[in-house]
C-alpha positions as CSV (number, residue, x, y, z in Angstrom):
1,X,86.9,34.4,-115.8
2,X,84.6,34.6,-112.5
3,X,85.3,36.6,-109.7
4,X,86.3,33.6,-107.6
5,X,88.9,32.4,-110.6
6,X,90.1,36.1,-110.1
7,X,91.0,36.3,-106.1
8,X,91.7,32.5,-105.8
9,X,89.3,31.7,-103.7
10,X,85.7,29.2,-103.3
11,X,83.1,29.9,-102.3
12,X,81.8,28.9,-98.7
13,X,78.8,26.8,-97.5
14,X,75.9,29.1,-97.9
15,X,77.8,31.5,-99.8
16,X,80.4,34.5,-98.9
17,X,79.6,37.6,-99.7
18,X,81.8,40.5,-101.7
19,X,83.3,41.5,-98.8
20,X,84.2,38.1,-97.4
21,X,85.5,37.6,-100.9
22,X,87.6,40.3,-101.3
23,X,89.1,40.0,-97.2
24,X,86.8,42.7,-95.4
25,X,88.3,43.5,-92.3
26,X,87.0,42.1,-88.8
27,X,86.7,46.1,-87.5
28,X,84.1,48.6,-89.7
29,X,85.6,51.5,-88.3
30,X,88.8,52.9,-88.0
31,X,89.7,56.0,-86.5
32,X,91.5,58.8,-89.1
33,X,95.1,58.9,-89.0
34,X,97.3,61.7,-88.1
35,X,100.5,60.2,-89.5
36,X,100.4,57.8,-93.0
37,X,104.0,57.0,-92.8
38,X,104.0,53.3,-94.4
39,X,104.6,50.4,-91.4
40,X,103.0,52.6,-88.6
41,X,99.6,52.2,-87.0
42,X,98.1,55.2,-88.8
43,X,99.6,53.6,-92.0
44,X,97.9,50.4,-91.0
45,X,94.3,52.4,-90.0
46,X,94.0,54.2,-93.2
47,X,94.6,51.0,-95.3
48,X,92.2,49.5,-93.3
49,X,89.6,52.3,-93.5
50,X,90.2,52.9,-97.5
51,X,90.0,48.3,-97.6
52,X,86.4,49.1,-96.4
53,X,85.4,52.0,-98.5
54,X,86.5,50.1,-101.7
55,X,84.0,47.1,-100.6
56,X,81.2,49.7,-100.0
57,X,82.1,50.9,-103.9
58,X,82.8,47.6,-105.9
59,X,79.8,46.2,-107.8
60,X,79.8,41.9,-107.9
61,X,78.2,42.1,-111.1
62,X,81.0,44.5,-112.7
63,X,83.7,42.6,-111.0
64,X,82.8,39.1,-112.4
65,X,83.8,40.0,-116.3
66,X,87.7,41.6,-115.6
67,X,90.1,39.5,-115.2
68,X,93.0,39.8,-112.5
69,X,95.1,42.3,-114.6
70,X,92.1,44.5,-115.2
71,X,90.5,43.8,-111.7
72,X,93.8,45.1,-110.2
73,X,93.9,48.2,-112.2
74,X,90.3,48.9,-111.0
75,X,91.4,48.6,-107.4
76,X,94.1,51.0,-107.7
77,X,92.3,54.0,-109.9
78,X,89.7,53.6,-106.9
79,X,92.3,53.6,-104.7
80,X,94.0,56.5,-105.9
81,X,90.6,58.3,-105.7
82,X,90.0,57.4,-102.3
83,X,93.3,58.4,-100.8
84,X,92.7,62.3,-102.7
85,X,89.3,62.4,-101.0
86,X,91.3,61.7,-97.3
87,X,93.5,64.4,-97.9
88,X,96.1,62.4,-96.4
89,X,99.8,64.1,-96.3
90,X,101.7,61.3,-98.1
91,X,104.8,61.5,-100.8
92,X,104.6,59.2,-104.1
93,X,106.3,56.7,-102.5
94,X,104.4,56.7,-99.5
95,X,100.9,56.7,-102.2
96,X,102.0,53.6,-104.5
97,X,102.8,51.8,-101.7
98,X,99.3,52.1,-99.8
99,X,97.7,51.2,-103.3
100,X,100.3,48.4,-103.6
101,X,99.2,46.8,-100.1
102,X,95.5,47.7,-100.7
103,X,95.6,45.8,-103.9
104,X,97.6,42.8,-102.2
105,X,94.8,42.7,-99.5
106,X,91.9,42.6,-102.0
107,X,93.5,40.4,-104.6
108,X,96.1,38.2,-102.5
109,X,97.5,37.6,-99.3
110,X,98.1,41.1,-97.3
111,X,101.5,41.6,-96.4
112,X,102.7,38.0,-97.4
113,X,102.4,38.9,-101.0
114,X,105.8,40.6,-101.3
115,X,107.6,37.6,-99.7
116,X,106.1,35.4,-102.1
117,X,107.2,37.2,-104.9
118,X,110.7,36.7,-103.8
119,X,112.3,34.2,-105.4
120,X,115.6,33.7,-102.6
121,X,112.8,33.2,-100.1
122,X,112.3,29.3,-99.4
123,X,110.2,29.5,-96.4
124,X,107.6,32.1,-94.0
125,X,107.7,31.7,-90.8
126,X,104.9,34.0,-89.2
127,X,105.5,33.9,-85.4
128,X,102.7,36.3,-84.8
129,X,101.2,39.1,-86.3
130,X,104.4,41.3,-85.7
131,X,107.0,38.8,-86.3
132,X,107.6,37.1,-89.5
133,X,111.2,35.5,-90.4
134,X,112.4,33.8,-93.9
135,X,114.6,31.6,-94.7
136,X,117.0,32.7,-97.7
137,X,119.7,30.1,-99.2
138,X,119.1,27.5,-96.2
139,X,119.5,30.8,-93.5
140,X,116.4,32.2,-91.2
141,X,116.7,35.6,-90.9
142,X,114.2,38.3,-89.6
143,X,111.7,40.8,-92.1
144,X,110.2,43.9,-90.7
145,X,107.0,43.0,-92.5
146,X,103.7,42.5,-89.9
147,X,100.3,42.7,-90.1
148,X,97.6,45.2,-88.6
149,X,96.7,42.6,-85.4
150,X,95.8,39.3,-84.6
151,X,92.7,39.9,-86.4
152,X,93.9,40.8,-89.6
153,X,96.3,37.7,-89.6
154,X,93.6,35.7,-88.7
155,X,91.7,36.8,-91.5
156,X,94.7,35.8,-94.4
157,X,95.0,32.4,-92.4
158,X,91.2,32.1,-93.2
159,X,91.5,33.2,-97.0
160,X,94.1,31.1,-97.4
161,X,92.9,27.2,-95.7
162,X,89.2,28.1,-97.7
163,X,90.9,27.7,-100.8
164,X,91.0,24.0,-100.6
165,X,88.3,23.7,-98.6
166,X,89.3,23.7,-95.1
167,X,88.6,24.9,-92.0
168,X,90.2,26.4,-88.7
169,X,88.7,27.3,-85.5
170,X,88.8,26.8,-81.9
171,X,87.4,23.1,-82.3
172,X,89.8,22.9,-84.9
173,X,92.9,24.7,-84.1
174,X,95.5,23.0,-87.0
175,X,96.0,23.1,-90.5
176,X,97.4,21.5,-93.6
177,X,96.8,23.6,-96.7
178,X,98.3,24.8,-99.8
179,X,98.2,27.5,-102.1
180,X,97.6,28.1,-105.5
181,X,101.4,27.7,-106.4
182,X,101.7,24.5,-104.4
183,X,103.1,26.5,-101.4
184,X,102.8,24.1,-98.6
185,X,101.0,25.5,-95.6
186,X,100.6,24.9,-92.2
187,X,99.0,27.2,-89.2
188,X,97.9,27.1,-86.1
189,X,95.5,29.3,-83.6
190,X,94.2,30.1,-80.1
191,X,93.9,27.8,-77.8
192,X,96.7,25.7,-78.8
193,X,98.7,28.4,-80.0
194,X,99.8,30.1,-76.5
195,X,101.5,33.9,-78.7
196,X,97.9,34.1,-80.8
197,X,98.1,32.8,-84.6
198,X,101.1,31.8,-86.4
199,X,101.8,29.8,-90.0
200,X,104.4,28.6,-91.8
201,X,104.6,28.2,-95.7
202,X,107.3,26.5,-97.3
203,X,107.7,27.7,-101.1
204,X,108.3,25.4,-104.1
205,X,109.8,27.5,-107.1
206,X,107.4,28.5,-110.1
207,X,110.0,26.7,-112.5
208,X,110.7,23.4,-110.8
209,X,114.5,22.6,-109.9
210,X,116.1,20.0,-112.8
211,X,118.8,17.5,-112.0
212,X,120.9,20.2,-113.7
213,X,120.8,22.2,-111.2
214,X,121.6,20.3,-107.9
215,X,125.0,18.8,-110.0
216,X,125.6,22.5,-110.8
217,X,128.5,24.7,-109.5
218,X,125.4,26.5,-107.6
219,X,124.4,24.0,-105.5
220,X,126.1,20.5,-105.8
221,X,123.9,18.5,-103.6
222,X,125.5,15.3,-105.7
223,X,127.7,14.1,-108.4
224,X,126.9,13.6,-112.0
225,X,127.7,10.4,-111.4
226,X,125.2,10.2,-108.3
227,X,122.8,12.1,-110.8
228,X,123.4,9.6,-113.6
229,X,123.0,6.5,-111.3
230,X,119.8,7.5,-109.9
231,X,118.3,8.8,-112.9
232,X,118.9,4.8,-114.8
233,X,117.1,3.5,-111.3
234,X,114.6,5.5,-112.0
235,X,114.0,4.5,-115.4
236,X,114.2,0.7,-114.6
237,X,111.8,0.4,-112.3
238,X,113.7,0.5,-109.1
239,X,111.8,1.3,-106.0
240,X,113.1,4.4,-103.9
241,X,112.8,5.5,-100.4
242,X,114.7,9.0,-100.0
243,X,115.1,9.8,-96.2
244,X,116.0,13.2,-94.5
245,X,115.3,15.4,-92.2
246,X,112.8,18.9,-91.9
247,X,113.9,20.6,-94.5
248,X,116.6,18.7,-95.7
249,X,114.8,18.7,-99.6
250,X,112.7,15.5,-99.6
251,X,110.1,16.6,-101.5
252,X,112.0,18.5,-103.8
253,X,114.2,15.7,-104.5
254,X,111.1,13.4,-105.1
255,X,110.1,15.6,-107.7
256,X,113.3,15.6,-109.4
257,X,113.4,12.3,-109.5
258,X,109.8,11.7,-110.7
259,X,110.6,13.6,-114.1
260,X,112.6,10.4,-115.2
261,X,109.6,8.1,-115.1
262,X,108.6,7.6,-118.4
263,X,105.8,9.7,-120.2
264,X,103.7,6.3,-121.1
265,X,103.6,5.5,-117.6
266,X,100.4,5.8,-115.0
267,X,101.7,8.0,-112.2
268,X,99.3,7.9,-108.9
269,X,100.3,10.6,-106.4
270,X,99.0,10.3,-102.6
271,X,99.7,13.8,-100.6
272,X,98.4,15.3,-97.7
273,X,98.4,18.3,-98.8
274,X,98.8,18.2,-103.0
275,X,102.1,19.7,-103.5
276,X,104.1,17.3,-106.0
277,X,104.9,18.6,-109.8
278,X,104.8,16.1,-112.2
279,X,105.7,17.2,-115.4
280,X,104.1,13.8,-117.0
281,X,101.4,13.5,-118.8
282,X,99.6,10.6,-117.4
283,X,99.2,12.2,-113.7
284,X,96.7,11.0,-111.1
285,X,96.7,13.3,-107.9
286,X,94.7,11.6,-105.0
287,X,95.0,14.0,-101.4
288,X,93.7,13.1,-98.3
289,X,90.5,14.9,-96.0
290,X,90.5,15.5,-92.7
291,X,87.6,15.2,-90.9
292,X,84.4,17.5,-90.7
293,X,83.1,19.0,-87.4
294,X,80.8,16.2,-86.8
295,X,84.5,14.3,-86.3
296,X,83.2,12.1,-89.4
297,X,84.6,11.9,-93.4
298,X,87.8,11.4,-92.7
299,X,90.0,10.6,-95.7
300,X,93.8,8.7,-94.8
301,X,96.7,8.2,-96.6
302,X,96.4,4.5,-96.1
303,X,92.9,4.5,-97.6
304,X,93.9,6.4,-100.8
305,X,97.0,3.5,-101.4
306,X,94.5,1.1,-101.1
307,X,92.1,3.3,-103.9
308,X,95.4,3.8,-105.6
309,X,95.5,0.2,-106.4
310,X,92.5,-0.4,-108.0
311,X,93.0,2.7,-110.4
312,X,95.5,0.6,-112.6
313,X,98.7,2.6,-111.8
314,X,101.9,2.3,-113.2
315,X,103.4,3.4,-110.3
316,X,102.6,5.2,-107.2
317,X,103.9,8.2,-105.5
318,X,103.3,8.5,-102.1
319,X,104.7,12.1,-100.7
320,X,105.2,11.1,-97.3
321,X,104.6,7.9,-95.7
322,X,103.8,9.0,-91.4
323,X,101.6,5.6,-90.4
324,X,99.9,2.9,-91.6
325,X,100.2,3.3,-94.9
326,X,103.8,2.5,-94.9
327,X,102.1,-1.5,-94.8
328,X,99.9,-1.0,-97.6
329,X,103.0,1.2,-99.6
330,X,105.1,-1.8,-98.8
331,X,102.7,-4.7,-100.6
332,X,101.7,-2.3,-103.3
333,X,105.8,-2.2,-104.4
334,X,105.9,-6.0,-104.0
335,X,102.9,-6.6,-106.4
336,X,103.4,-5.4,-109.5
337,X,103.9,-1.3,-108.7
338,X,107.6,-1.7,-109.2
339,X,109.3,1.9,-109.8
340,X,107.3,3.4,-106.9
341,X,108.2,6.6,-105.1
342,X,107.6,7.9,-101.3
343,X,109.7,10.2,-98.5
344,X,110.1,9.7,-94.6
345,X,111.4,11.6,-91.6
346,X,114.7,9.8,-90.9
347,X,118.4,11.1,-90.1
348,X,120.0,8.1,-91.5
349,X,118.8,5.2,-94.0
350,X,119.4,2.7,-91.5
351,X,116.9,5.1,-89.1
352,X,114.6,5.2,-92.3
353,X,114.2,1.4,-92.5
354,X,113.5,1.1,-88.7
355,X,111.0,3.7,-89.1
356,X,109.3,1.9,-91.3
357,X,109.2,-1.3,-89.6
358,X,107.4,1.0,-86.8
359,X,104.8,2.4,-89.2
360,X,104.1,-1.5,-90.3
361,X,103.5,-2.2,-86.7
362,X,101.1,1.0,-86.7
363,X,98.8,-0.8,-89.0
364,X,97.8,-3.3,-86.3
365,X,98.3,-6.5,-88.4
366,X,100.5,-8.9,-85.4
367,X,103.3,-9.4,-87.7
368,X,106.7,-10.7,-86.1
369,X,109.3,-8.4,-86.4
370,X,111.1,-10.3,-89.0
371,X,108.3,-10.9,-91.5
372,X,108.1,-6.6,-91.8
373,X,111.7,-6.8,-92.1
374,X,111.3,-9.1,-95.0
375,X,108.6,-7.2,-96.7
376,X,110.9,-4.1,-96.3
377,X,113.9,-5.8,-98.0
378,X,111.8,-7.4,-100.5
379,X,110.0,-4.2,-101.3
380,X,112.6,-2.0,-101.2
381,X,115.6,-1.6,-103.8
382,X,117.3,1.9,-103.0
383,X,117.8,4.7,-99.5
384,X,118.6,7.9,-100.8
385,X,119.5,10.1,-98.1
386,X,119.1,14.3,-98.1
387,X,120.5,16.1,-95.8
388,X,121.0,20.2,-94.6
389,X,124.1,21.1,-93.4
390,X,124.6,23.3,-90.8
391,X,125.8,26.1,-93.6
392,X,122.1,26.0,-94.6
393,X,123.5,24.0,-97.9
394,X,121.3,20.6,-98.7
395,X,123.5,17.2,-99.8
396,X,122.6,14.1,-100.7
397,X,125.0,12.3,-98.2
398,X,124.4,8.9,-98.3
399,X,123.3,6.5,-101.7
400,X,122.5,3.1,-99.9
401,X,121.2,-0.3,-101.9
402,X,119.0,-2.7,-99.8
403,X,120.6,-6.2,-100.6
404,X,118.3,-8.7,-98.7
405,X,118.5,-10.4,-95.6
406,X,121.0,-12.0,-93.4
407,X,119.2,-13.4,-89.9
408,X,116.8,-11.2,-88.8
409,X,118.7,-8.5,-90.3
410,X,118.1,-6.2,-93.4
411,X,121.4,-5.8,-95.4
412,X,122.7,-2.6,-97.0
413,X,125.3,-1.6,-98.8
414,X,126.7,2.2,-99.5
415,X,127.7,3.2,-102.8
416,X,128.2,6.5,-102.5
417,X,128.4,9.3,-99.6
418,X,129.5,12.7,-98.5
419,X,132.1,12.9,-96.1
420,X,132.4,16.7,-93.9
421,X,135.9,16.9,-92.9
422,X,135.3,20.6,-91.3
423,X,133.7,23.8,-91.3
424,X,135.8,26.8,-93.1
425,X,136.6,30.2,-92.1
426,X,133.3,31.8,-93.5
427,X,131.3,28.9,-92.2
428,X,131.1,26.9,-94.9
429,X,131.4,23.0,-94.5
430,X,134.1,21.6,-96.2
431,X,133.9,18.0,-97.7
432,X,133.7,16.0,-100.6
433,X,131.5,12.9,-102.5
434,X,132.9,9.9,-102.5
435,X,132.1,6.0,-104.0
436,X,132.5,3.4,-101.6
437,X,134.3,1.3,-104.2
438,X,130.8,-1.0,-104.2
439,X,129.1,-2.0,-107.3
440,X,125.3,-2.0,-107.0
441,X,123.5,-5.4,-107.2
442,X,121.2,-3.6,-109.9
443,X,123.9,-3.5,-112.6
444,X,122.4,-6.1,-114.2
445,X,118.8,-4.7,-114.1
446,X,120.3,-1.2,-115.1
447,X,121.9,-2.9,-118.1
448,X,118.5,-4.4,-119.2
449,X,117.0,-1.3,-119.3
450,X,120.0,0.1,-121.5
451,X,121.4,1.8,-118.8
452,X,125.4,1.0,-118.7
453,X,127.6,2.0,-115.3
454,X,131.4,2.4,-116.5
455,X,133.7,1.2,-113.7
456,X,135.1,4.4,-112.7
457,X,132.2,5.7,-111.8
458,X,132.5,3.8,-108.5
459,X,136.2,4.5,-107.9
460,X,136.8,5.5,-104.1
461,X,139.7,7.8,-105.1
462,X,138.2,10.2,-107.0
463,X,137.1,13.1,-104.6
464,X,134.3,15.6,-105.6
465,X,134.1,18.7,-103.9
């Protein structure tokens, strides 16, 4: 395993050095502490100083043969010499934690790396360098973790958009990344950032969430009878938009759903930044490039569904349609890439479908209004909206089948929703699932593809919590 296999990173044009490997510091100096208590600025100096002296003492060469469980025990046993030679007055605690941080720094992420091993944490918000909130079980709440400056945050947002390849300066002040888990990340900087640098990561679980788990008694964002429906629409080839809001679960969802396309099939994926987790086989994983600094190489999404058609897919997973792709999304469902997949910022699935007659109009093509209305009905079978509550607690709260057209108008119909009758005592929202007593036009698809719906699955009066 090579050195760059080891701390996760590539290797820059021209080549980085050791110490731009391993996260030097911006400053070579640092003055000697007079306190080491962990989280003050002498606690912050001295990890900075001993960071340094450990670059000065680590040999590339030696480095390149251990892997990360035997490159992390070097760092520490040359930590732990280090901090005896500053004759620094610190307890045991005080000691494994500096090594702890010293490793993280080296190997990882700085400070960030103990929120990322966190399992309840869902998202990182870092505000600036000394303000970094989570979100835990849908709530944001603040962490007293912060990092040395501007300069040292700086220096992790660096690490961490060079890992796919990216870039971020002042002519470039934005960023879509990722990280090696599929962590979506996004951060800004100076000048376009007013309070210095800030990012925000939003975690996807090591062990992907199963349909299992939303129908469980932990979460119950849906039914098992929701669960079952969508799961046979899936299977026979139904196309699906699901609709939501930030954070409402989109992707998530998406990738829930994706597991019940079948293992024989062709999957394309189209991302902006890759963050799907298909657990088929027979994945293709296409992500989009933003431009260089000459302002040329420019991959879009619309380009890539185009590509994606000519690669013989099965289907096609699109992980957010934004623009003009939404056109060539569109055409690709009504010729032949039936069973295809793709999200959108909505707060409703009637807002969804008017979205999308916006994007088609994006793509400059002249069409009336009621021909992209017809190639959304024709193209689309199913609107699955996701929703999060205002208890932090994510739904699916509205299971809507495209029908056709009457006029100029697409029709829907709702077979199942989730009606909030209040909010309880300890702030919970109260509520209940309900069918709307509709049968779906698809029955007799689903039944062609083995998939049989009994009739009380659509009763109206049976309530689900």
């Amino acid at each position: 395993m090579t050195l760059a296999t080891v701390l996760g990173e590539k290797r820059r044009a021209g080549g980085a050095s050791l110490r731009e490997k391993l996260g030097a510091p911006a400053s070579d100096r640092a003055p000697k502490p007079a306190d080491a208590s962990a989280g003050s600025s002498s606690y912050q100096e001295l990890k900075s100083r001993l960071h340094l002296k450990l670059l000065e003492k680590f040999d590339l060469m030696a480095l390149e043969s251990l892997d990360a469980v035997a490159l992390r025990q070097e760092i520490a046993t040359a930590a732990e010499r280090l901090i005896a030679e500053e004759q620094v007055a610190i307890n045991d605690a005080e000691r494994k934690s500096l090594v702890r941080d010293i490793q993280n720094e080296m190997m990882g992420f700085g400070p960030l790396e103990l929120l990322m091993a966190d399992p309840t944490v869902s998202d990182i918000l870092v505000n600036s360098y000394r303000q970094i909130y989570v979100e835990r079980r849908g709530r944001i709440e603040p962490t007293d973790i912060t990092f040395k400056d501007e300069a040292h945050l700086l220096r992790i947002i660096d690490k961490i958009v060079s890992l796919v390849g990216r870039r971020i300066d002042e002519s470039s002040p934005m960023v879509d990344a990722r990280l090696p888990d599929g962590s979506r990340v996004n951060a800004v900087i100076p000048p376009i950032a007013i309070d210095g640098p800030m990012m925000s990561i939003r975690r996807f679980a090591h062990t992907p969430l199963r349909m299992d788990d939303l129908v469980g008694e932990g979460l119950k964002t849906l039914t098992p009878e929701m669960a079952y429906l969508l799961q046979g629409l899936v299977k026979a080839k139904v196309n699906v938009l699901i609709s939501g809001g930030t954070g409402a679960g989109k992707t998530t969802f998406l990738n829930i759903l994706s597991s019940y396309i079948p293992d024989g099939e062709r999957v394309v994926t189209i991302e902006d930044a890759a963050e799907l987790q298909l657990q088929q086989r027979h994945v293709i994983r296409l992500e989009t490039r933003p431009s260089n600094i000459e302002g040329r190489g420019e991959i879009t999404p619309r380009a890539l569904v185009r590509n994606a058609l000519r690669m013989r897919p099965d289907r096609i997973v699109v992980g957010e349609v934004r623009g003009a792709e939404a056109f060539d999304m569109l055409q690709a469902m009504n010729t032949g890439h039936e069973g295809s997949l793709t999200t959108i910022h909505a707060n409703t699935p009637r807002d969804a479908l008017a979205r999308l007659e916006n994007m088609i109009g994006m793509a400059n093509l002249n069409l009336p209004h009621k021909a992209a209305r017809q190639q959304i009905a024709s193209a689309l079978n199913l609107v699955v909206q996701v929703s999060r509550l205002i208890d932090g607690r994510r739904k699916v709260t509205s299971i809507q089948e495209v029908t056709g057209m009457e006029g100029d108008v697409v029709t829907m119909q709702e077979l199942f929703t989730f009606k909030q009758v209040g909010v309880g005592p300890d702030g919970l929202v109260v509520g209940h699932f309900a069918a709307t007593g509709v049968r779906p036009k698809l029955s007799d698809r689903l039944r062609a593809y083995g998939v049989q719906l009994s009739e009380q699955m659509f009763d109206p009066t049976r309530h689900y919590q």
